[in-house]
C-alpha positions as CSV (number, residue, x, y, z in Angstrom):
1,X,-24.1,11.3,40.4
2,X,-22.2,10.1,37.8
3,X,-24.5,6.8,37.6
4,X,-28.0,9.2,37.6
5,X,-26.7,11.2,34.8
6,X,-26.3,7.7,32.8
7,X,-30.1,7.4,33.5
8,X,-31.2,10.9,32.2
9,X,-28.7,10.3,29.1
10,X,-29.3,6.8,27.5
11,X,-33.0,7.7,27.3
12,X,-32.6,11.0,25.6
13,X,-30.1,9.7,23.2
14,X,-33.0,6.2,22.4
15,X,-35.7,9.0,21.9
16,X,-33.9,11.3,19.4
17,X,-32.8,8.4,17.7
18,X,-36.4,7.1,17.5
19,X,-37.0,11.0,16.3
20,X,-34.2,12.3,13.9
21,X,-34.1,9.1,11.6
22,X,-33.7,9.4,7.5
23,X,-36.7,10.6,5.9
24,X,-37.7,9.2,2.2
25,X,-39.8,11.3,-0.5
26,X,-41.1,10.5,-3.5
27,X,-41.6,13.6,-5.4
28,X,-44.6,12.3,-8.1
29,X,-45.1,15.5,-9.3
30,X,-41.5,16.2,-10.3
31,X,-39.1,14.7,-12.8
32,X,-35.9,13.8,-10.6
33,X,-33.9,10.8,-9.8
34,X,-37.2,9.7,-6.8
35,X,-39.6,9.6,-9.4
36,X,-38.4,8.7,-13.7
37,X,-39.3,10.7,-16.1
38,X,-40.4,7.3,-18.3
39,X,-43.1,6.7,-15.7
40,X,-46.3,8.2,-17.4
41,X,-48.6,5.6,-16.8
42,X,-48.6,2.5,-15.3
43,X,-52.0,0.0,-16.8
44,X,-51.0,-3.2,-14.7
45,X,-48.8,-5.1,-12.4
46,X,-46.6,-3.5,-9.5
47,X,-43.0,-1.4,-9.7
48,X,-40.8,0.1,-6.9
49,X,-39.3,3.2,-7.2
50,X,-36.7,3.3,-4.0
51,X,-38.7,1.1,-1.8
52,X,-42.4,2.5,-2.8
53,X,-44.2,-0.2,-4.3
54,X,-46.8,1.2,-7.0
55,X,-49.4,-0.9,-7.9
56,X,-51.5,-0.7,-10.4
57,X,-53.0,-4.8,-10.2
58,X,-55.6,-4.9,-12.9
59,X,-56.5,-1.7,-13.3
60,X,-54.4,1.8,-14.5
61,X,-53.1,5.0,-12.7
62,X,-53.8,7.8,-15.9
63,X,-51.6,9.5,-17.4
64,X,-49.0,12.2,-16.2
65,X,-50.0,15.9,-16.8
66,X,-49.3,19.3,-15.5
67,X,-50.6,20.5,-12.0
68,X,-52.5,23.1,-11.8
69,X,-50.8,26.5,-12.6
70,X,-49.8,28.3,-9.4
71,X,-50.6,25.0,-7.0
72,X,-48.8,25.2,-3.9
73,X,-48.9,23.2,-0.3
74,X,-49.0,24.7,3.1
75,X,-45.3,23.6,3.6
76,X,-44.6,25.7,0.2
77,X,-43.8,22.4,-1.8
78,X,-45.0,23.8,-5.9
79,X,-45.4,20.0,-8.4
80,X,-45.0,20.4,-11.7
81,X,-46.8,17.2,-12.9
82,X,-50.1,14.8,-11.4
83,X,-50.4,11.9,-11.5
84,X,-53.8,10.6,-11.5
85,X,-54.9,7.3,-9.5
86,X,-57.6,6.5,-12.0
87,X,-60.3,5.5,-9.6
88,X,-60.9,3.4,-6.1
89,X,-57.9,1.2,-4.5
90,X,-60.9,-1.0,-3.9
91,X,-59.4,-3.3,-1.0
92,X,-61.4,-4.4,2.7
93,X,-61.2,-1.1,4.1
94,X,-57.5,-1.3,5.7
95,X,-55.6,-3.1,2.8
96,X,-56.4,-1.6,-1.0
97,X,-56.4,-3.8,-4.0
98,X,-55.2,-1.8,-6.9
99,X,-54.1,1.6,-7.8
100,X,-52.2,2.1,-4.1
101,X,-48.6,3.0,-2.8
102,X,-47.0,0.6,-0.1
103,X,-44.0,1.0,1.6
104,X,-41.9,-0.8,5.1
105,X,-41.4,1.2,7.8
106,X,-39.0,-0.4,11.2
107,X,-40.8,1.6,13.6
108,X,-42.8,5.0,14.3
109,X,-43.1,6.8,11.9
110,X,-44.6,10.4,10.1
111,X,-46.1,10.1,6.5
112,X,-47.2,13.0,4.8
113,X,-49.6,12.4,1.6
114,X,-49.9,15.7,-1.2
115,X,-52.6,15.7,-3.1
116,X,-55.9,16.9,-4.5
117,X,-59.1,15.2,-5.1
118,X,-60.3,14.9,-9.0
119,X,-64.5,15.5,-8.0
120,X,-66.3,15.8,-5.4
121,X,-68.2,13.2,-3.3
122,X,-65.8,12.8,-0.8
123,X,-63.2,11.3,-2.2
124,X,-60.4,10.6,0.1
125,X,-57.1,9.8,0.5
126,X,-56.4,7.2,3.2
127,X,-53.3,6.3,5.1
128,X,-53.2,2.7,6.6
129,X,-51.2,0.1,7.5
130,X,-53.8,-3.0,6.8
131,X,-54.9,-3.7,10.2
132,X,-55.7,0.1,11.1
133,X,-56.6,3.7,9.4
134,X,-53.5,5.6,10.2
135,X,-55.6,9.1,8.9
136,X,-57.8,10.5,5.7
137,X,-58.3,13.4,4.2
138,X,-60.7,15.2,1.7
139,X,-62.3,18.1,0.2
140,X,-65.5,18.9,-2.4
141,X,-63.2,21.6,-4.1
142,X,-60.1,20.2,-6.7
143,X,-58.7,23.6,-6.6
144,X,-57.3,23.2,-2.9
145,X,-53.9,21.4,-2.1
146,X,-54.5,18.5,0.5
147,X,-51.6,17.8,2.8
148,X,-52.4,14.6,5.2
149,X,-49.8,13.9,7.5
150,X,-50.3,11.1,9.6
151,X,-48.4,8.8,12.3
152,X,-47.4,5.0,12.6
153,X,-46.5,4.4,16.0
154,X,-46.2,0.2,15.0
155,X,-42.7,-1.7,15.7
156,X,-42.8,-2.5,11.9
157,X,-44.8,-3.4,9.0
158,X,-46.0,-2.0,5.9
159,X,-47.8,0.9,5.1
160,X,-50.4,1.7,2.3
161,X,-51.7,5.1,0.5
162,X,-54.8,4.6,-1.4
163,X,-58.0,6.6,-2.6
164,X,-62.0,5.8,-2.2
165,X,-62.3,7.3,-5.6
166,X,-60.1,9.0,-8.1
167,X,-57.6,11.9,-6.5
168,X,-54.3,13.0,-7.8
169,X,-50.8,12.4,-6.2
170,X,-47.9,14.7,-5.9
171,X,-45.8,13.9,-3.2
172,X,-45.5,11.1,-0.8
173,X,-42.9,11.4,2.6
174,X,-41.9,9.0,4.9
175,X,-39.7,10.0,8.6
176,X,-38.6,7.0,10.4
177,X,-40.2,8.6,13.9
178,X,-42.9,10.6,14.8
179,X,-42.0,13.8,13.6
180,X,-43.9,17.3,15.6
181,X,-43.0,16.0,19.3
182,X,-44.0,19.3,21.3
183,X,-45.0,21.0,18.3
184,X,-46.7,24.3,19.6
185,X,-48.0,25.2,16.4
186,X,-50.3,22.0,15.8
187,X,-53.8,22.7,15.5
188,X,-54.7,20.3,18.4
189,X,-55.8,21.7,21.6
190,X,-55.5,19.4,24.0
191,X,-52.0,19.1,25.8
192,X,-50.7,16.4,27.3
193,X,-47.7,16.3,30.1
194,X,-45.8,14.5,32.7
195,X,-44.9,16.4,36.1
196,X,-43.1,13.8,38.4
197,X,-45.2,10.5,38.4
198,X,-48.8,12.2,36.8
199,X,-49.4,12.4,33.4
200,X,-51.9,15.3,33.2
201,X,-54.2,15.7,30.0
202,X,-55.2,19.8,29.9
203,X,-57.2,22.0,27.9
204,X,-59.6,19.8,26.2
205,X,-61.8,21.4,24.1
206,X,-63.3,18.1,22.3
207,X,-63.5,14.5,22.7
208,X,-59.6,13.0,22.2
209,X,-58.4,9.8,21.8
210,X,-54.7,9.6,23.4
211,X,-52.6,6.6,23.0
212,X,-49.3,5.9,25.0
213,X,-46.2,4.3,23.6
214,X,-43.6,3.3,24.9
215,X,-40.1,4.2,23.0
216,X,-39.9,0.9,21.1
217,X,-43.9,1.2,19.8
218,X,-45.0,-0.8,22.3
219,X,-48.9,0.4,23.1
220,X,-48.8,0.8,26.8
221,X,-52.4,2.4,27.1
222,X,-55.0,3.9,25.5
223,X,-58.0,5.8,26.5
224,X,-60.9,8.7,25.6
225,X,-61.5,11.6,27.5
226,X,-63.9,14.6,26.8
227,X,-62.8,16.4,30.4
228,X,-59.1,17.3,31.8
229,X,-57.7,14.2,33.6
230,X,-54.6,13.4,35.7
231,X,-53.5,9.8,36.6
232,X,-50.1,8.3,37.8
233,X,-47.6,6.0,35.4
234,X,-44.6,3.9,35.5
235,X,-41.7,5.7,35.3
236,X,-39.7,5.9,31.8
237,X,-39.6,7.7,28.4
238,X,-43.2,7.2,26.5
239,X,-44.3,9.2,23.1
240,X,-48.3,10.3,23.7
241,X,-50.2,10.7,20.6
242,X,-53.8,12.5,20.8
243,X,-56.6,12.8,18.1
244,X,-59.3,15.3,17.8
245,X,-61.7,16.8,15.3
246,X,-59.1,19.2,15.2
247,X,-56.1,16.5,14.0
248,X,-53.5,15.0,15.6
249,X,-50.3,15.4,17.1
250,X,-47.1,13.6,19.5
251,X,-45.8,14.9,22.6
252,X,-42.8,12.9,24.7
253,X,-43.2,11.8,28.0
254,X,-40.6,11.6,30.7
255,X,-42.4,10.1,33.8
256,X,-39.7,10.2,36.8
């Protein structure tokens, strides 16, 4: 007894460490100790400001100003200031060039991007981590708050938030673990579950892409399904992620 309660423990106690790590924000569009007041515009070269990297390389973010009056995210967060990225990162597609935020992260983990586009066009904000697009996210109206939140479910690296064209930052978060794990209010439709030794996909309303890790990152498999599904799987503690139109969003796993 004593040696099967050991088993149903140690993994519990890996996964909410994997889940319930520091977070790190970088509140742009406010004067306080995560962001000096001295930094109004940066023309050229790179700085870090507690481990984010801005870089400028050839090429200027603009000048710090005043967010729009009344501007408020969905998770309530109210700027005070802008600060504009000038123009494209540039870059191959997956690693930007100039005018970009980089940062290391030691495992999975949630970013969350706040922003507003300066124009339309479809200018974007992208979150990578140079060999993949983590997530984007746009709009044709500069009157809107955009919150991307995205997730790294890598064993480590670097990750990089850039623009295709010239948007305007306010807040960038990091969680060391993919935050929303069983979230019930996430947009995404399609559920995902383990019951014994079947992981059963449900309710799928458009095509998904899931992805299952294992709890140290490892990718164990990967698939795309546009119909409900069952299949068996190893036993052990996995994160799932799935991505729709609709977004994206993590469940845990515990296939017995």
């Amino acid at each position: 007894m004593k040696k099967q309660l050991l088993y149903f423990i140690l993994p519990m106690l890996l996964v909410t460490t994997l889940l319930t790590a520091q977070d790190r924000t970088w509140e742009i569009g406010t004067t306080s100790t995560s962001w000096p007041a001295d930094l109004a515009q940066m023309t050229t070269g790179e700085q870090v400001i507690d481990g984010l990297t801005v870089a400028a390389v050839s090429a200027t973010f603009g000048a710090m100003r005043p967010a729009p009056s009344g501007f408020t995210f969905s998770d309530g967060y109210t700027p005070d200031n802008e600060w504009p990225g000038n123009g494209s990162s540039q870059g191959d597609g997956l690693t930007p060039a100039r005018r970009y935020f980089s940062f290391p992260v030691s495992g999975p983990s949630t970013i969350k991007v706040y922003f507003r586009v300066n124009g339309t066009g479809g200018r974007a904000c992208v979150v990578s981590d140079g060999t993949a697009e983590l997530g984007r996210a746009t709009s044709e109206d500069s009157s809107v708050p955009l919150l991307l939140t995205t997730t790294y479910n890598g064993t480590g690296g670097t990750i990089y938030v850039w623009a295709t064209s010239s948007i305007n930052y306010h807040k960038i978060s990091v969680v060391d673990g993919v935050l929303g794990v069983n979230d019930n209010t996430s947009p995404v439709s399609t559920n995902v579950q383990a019951i014994g030794n079947r992981v059963y996909v449900s309710n799928v309303k458009t095509a998904s892409e899931l992805s299952i890790y294992s709890i140290t990152g490892a990718l164990v498999k990967s698939f795309k399904t546009n119909n409900d599904m069952d299949f068996s799987f190893k036993s052990g503690l996995y994160i799932a992620t799935i991505k729709t139109a609709e977004g994206q969003k993590s469940v845990k796993l515990l296939v017995k």
